[in-house]
C-alpha positions in Angstrom: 1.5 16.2 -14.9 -2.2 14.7 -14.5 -2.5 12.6 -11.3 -3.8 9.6 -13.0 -2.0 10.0 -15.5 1.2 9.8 -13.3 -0.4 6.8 -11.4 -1.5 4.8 -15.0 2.5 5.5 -15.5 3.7 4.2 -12.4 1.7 1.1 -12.3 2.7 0.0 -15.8 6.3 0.9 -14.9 5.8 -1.5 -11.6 4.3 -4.3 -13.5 6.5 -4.4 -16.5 9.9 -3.3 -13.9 8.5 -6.7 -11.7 7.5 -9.1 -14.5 10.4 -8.6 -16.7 12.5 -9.9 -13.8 11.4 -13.3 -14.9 11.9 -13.5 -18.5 15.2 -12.2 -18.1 16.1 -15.1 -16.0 14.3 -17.8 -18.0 15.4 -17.0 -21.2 19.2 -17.8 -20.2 18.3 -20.7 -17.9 16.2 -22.5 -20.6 19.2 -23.3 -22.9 21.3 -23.7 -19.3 18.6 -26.6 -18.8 19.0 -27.9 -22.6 23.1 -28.5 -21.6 22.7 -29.8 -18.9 20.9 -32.2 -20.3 22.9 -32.9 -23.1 26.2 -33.1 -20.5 23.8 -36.2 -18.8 23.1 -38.3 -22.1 26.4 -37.9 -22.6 28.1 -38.7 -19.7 25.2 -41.0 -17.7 26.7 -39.1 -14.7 23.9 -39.3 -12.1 25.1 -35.7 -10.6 24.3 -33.9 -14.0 20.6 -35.4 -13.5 20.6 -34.5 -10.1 21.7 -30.9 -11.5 19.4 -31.3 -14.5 16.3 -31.8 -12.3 17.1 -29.3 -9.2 17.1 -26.3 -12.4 14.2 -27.4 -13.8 12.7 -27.0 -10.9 13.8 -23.4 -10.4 12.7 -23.1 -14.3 9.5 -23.8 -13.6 9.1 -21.6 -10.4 9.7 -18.7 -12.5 8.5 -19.2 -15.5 5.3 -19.5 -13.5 5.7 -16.3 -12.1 6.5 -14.6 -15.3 3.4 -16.4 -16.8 1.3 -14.8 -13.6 2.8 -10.8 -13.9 2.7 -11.1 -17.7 -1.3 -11.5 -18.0 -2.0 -8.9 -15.0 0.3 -6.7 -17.2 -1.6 -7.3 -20.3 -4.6 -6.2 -19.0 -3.5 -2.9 -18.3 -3.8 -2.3 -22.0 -7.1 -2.3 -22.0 -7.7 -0.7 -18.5 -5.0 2.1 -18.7 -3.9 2.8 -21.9 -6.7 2.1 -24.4 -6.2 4.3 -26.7 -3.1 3.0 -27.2 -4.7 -0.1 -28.9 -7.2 2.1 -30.5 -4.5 3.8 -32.4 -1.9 1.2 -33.0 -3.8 -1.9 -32.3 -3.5 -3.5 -35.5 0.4 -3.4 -35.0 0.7 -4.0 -31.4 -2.4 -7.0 -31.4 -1.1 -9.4 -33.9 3.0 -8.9 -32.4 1.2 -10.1 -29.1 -0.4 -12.8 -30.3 2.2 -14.6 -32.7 4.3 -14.3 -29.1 1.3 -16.5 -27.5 0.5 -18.4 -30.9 4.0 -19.0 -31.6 6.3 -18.9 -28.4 4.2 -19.6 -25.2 2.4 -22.4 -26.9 5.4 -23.9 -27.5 7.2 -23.6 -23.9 4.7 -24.4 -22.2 3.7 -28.1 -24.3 7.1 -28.8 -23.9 8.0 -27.6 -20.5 5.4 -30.6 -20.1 7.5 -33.3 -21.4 11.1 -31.9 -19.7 8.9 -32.1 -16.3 7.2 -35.5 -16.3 8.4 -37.3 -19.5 12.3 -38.3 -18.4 11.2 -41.3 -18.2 7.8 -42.1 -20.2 9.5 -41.2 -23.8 12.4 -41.3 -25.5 15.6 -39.7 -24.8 15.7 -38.2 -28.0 12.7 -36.7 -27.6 13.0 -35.2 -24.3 16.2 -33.6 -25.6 14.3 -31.9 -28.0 11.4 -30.8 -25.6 14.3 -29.2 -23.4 15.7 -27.6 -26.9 11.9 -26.6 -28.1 11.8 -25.1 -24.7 14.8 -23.0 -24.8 13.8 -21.8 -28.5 10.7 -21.0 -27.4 11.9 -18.5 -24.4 13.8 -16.9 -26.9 11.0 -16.4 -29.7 8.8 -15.1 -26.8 11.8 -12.6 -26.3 11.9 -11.8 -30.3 8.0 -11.1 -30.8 7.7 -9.0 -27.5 11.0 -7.0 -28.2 10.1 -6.5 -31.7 6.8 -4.4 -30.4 9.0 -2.7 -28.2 11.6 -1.8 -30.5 8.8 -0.6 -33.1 7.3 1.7 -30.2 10.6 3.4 -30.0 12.1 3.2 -34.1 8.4 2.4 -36.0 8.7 2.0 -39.2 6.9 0.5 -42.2 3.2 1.5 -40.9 0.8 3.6 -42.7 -2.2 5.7 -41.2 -5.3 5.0 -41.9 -7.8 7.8 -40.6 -7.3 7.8 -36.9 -5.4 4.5 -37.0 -2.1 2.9 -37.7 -2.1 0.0 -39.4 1.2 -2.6 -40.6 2.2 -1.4 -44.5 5.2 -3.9 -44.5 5.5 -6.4 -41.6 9.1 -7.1 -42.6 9.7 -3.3 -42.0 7.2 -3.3 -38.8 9.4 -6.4 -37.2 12.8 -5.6 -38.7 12.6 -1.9 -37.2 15.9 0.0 -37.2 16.5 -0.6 -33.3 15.2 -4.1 -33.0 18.5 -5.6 -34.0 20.6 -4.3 -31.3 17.6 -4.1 -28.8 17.2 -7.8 -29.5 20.6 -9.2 -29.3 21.4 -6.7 -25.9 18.4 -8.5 -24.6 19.3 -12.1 -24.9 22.8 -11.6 -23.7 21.4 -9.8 -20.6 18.9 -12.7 -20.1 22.1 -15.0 -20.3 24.4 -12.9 -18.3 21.0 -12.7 -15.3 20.8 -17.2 -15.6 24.9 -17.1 -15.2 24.8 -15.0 -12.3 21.8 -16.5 -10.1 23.3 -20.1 -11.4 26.7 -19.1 -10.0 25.0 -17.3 -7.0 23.1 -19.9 -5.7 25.7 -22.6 -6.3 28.1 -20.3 -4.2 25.4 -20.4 -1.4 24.8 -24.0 -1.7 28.9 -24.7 -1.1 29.0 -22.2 2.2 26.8 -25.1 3.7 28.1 -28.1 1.9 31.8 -27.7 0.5 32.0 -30.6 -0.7 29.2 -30.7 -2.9 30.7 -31.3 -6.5 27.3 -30.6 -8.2 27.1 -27.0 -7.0 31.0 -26.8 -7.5 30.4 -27.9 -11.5 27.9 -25.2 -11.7 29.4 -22.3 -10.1 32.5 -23.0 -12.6 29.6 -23.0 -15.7 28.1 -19.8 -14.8 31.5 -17.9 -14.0 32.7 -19.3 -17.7 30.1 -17.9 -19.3 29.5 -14.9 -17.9 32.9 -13.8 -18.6 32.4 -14.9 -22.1 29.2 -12.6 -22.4 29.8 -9.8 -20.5 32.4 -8.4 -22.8 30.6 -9.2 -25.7 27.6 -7.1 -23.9 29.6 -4.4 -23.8 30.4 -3.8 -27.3 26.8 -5.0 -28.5 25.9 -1.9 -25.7 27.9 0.0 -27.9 26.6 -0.5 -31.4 23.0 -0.3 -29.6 24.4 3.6 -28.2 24.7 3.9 -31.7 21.8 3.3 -33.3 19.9 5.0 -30.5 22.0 8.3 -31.5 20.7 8.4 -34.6 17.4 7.6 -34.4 16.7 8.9 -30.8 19.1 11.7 -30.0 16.7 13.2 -27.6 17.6 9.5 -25.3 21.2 10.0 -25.6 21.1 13.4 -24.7 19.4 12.7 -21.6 21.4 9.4 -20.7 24.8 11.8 -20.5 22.9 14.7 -19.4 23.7 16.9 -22.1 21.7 20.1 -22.0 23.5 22.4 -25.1 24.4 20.9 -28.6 28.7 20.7 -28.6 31.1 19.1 -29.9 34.2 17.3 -28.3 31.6 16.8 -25.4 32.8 15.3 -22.4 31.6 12.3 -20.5 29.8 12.6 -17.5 30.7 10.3 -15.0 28.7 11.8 -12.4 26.7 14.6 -11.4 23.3 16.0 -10.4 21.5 17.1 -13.0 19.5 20.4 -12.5 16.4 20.6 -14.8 15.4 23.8 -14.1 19.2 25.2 -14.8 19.7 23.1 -17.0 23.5 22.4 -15.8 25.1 19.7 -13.9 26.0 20.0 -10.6 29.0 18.1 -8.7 30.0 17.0 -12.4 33.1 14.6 -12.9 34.1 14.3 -16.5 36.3 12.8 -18.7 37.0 15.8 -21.6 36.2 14.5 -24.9 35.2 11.0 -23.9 31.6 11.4 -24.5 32.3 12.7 -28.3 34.9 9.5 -28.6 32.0 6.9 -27.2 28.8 7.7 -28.6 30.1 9.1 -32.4 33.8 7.3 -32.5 35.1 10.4 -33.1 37.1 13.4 -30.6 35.0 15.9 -32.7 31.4 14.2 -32.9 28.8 16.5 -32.1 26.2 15.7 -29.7 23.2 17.2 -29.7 21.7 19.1 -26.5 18.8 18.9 -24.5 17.6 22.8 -25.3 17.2 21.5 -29.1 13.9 19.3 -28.3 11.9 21.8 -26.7 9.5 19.7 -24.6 10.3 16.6 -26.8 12.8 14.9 -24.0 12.8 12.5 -21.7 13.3 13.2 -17.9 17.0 14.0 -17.6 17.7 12.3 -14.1 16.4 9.1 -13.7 17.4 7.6 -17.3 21.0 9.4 -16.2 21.3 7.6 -12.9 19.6 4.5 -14.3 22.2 4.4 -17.3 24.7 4.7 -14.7 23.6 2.3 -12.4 23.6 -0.2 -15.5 26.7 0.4 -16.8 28.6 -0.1 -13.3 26.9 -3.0 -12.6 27.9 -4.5 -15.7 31.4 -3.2 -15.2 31.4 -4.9 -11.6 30.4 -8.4 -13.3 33.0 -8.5 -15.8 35.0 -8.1 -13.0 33.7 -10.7 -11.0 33.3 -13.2 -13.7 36.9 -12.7 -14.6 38.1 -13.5 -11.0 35.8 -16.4 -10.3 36.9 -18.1 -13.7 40.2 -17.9 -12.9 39.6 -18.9 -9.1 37.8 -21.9 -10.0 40.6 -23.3 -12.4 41.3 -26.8 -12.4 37.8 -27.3 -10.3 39.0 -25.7 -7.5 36.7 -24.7 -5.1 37.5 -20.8 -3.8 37.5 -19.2 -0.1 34.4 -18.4 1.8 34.9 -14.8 1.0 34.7 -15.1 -2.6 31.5 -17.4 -2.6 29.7 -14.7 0.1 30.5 -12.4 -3.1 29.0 -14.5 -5.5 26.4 -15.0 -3.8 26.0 -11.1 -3.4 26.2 -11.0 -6.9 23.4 -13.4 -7.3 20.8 -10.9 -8.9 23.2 -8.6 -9.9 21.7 -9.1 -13.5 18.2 -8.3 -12.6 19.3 -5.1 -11.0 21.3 -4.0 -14.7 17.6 -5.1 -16.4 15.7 -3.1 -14.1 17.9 -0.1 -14.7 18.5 -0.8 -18.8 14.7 -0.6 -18.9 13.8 2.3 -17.0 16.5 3.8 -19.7 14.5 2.3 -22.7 11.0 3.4 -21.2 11.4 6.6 -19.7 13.9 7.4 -22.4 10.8 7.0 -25.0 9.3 9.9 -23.5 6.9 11.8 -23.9 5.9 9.2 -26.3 4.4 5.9 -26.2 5.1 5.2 -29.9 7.4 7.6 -30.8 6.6 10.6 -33.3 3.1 9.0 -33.4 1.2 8.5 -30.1 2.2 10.7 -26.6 1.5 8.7 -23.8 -0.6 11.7 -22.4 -3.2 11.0 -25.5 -2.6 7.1 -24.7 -4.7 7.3 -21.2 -7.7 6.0 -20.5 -10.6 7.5 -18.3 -9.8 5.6 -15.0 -9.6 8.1 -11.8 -6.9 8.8 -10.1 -8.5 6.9 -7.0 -9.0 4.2 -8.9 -5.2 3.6 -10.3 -4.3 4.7 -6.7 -6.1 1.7 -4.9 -5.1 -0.2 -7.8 -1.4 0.7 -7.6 -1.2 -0.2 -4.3 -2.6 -3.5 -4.5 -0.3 -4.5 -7.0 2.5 -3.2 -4.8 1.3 -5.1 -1.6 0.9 -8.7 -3.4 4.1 -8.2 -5.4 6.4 -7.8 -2.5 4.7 -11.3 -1.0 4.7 -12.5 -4.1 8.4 -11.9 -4.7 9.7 -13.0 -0.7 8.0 -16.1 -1.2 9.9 -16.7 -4.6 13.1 -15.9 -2.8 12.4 -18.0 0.2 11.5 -21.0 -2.4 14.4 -20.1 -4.3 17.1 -20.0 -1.9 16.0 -23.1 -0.1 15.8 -25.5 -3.0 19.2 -23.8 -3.6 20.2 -24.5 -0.4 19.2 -28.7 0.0 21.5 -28.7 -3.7 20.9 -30.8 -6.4 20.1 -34.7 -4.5 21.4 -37.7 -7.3 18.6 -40.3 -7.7 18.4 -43.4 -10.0 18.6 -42.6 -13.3 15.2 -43.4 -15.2 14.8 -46.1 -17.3 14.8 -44.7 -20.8 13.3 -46.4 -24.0 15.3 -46.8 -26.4 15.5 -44.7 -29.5 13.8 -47.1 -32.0 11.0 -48.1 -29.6 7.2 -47.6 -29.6 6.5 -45.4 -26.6 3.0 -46.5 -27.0 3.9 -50.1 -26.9 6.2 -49.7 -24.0 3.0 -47.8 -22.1 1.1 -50.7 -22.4 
């Protein structure tokens, strides 16, 4: 492969790999933050304002860091890949923008209000600020995921000369994959806010036991994760579906299936060897994979050998799947314990919050790895059966991306301490109860309480 072409790759896959780290926790936290607050106007307990504020806090923290990765990533469109938006601009262009137009716009107005309107408007209002907030996270999510989705499964565009341009926008959007890819994204961005909200609250209660804040939300992030996670799973499954049908090339290389068979088994491990095109150190399960990805003992699965050079690279989307499947498996398990631990708000052992706390960004590490199965899996196409990324490249050298690529690397490991060290210590001081604000009341003028 092309040096700079290999380096354009590899500094796209390190932005997008570090920037998506923040989405994926804001999108869950955001409607975390919207019942909180509702829990508070309900209740007037001081502790869920004390809760209510510490999270915004941490909202705001990283959705400033996913606001920062995002543009640098952005302009890599232009520097690295331009022909990308040369050929499939008019698609990829307006998809962007609504997400700006329509989603940013709207989180970040509002994020205003959840921050410094408490108490300056109405509590009805700032509910629905922290609501707008929420919704807006997740239309960011369904604008930037339906590009995505239409990069792997495009449909409803037509070619004009050396361009693509949108024929039917409800077809562009509404792509065969973005369904699934959609709904497995959301639930991963609520399963990542469960986690650090449970991990952090475990760390905050190995300094201060008693703290009933941090007990309340351990207890709501181990609930819901073991709602989710199982619900994951089988959303994971109709997804395995629908990428067998309209990417077979991906599912072959996820199981590491080199020869078209039926009754195939499922891999559970191995070393894949490209060049042999075999799998060493193999442990299967016979007739498993057949049963999973078709429903059926018989279900033929197509090989590697039938896509000629048309495949993805066999071994890291195989260890990647893998890696995301057992660490999902590992957090059903661990949700399912610390629910039942925490039962009638008790508060469990030292040993089981050290593991929650290990299992803080467990869900970053399953949307690291579920991505690096989506991208490398589109291989070797950017938009599949229209654009190879090869032919997407711009004219940059490969000294350039090089000195490039490792600037981005330097600045995002300090970038990414210092958001742990912030993180972990506003974690660790736990949410502090102040005086409630004084709220309007519903019916009354804000403007003529300002003056």
């Amino acid at each position: 492969m092309d040096q700079a072409l290999l380096l354009a790759r590899a500094q796209f896959g390190i932005n997008i790999g570090f920037h998506i780290l923040f989405p994926a926790l804001t999108i869950g936290l955001a409607w975390y933050l919207f019942a909180f607050r509702l829990a508070y106007q309900r209740h007037r307990d001081p502790a869920w304002l004390a809760t209510y504020r510490l999270w915004v806090k941490i909202f705001v923290l990283t959705f400033a860091m996913g606001v920062v990765t995002g543009i640098v990533m952005s302009f890599q469109f232009g520097t690295n890949w331009p022909r990308y938006m040369t050929t499939v601009g008019a698609i990829a262009g307006p998809l962007l923008s609504y997400e700006v137009l329509t989603a940013f716009f709207l989180e970040a107005t509002f994020l205003g209000v959840m921050v410094f309107g408490m108490d300056r408007v109405p509590d009805w209002l700032h509910i629905v600020a922290a609501f707008l907030v929420a919704f807006g996270t997740t239309l960011s999510a369904f604008w930037i995921l339906a590009l995505n989705s239409w990069m792997q499964t495009p449909t409803g565009q037509v070619q004009a000369g050396d361009q693509w341009i949108p024929g039917d926008w409800l077809q562009v959007i509404f792509n065969p994959s973005f369904p699934y890819r959609f709904t497995h994204m959301v639930i991963a961005s609520g399963l990542t806010a469960s986690f650090v909200i449970a991990g952090l609250s475990a760390w905050r209660l190995l300094r201060a036991p008693l703290d009933s804040s941090a007990a309340r939300t351990l207890r709501a992030g181990l609930v819901t994760a073991a709602v989710l996670a199982p619900v994951q799973i089988f959303v994971g499954d109709l997804h395995g579906l629908n990428t067998l049908e309209h990417q077979p090339a991906k599912i072959a290389a996820i199981e590491a299936i080199w020869r078209t068979e039926s009754r195939a088994p499922l891999t559970l491990f191995a070393i894949p060897d490209a060049k042999s095109h075999r799998n060493d150190y193999a442990i299967e399960l016979p007739y498993a994979g057949s049963l999973i990805l078709t429903h059926s003992l018989n279900g033929t699965i197509r090989g590697i050998e039938e896509f000629g050079n048309d495949h993805p690279p066999v071994a890291p989307v195989f260890f990647a799947f893998r890696i995301m499947v057992g660490i999902g498996i590992l957090m059903v398990l661990v949700a399912w314990w610390g629910t039942w631990a925490t039962r009638r708000a008790r508060v469990p052992p030292r040993e089981m919050l050290w593991l929650f706390a290990l299992f803080t960004f467990a869900g970053w590490v399953a949307v690291d790895a579920g991505w690096i199965v989506t991208e490398m899996g589109r291989q070797p196409w950017l938009v599949h059966g229209i654009l190879r990324t090869a032919d997407g490249a711009g004219d940059a050298s490969g000294a350039e991306l090089g000195a490039s690529l490792t600037g981005y690397i330097l600045t995002y490991i300090v970038m990414f301490i210092a958001y742990i060290v912030v993180l972990t210590h506003m974690a660790g001081e736990g949410a502090k109860s102040e005086p409630p604000p004084t709220s309007w009341p519903a019916t009354a003028d804000v403007g003529d309480k300002a003056g």
